[in-house]
N, C-alpha and C positions, 0 to 999 in steps of 0.2 A: 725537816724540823726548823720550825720558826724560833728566834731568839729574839726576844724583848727587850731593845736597852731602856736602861734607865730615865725616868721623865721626873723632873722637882717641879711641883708647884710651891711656888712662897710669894709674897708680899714685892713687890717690886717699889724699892724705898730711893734708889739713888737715880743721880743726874743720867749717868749713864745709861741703866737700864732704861728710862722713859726713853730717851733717846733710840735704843733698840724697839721699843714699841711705834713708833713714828717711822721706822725705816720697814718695820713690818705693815703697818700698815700703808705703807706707799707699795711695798712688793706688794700686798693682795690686792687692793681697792687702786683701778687705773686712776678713780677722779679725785683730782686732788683736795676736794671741797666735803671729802671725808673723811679727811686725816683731821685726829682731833691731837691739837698742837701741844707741843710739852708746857706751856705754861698754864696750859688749862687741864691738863693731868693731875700736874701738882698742886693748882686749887682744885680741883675735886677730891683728890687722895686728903686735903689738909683739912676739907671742910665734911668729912663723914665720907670721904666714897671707898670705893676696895679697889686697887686695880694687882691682880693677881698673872704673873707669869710661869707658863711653863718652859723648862729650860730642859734641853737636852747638852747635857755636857755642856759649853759654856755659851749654846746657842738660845737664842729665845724662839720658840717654835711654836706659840698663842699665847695669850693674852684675856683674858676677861675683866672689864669696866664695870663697875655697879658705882652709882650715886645715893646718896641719902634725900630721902624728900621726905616729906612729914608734910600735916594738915595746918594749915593755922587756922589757931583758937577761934579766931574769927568769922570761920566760913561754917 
């Protein structure tokens, strides 16, 4: 018998948790030229993007990034 622990996904709003996404991202990706840095997190999160964690107990165990892009009226 398998048991399921519990997983939260929610919005990932503070200093800290970014921080936890940059340290996940260095444990999965060896190169370091695709870790996308906390200060360009929190302009994405500020300008329309989602950056969503999931947490297991007080661990952050993934992550998913989406950005906002739109057409301009222009083109």
């Amino acid at each position: 018998m398998t048991t399921l622990e519990k997983i939260t996904i929610r919005p990932i709003t503070k200093l800290a948790e970014i921080e936890a996404v940059v340290a996940l991202e260095r444990a999965v990706w060896d190169d370091p030229t695709t870790v996308i840095y906390p200060h360009m997190l929190v302009s994405l999160v500020r300008n329309g993007g989602l950056l969503l964690g999931a947490w297991k107990g007080d661990q952050l165990i993934g992550f998913v990034l989406s950005y906002l892009g739109t057409d301009s009226p222009d083109s």
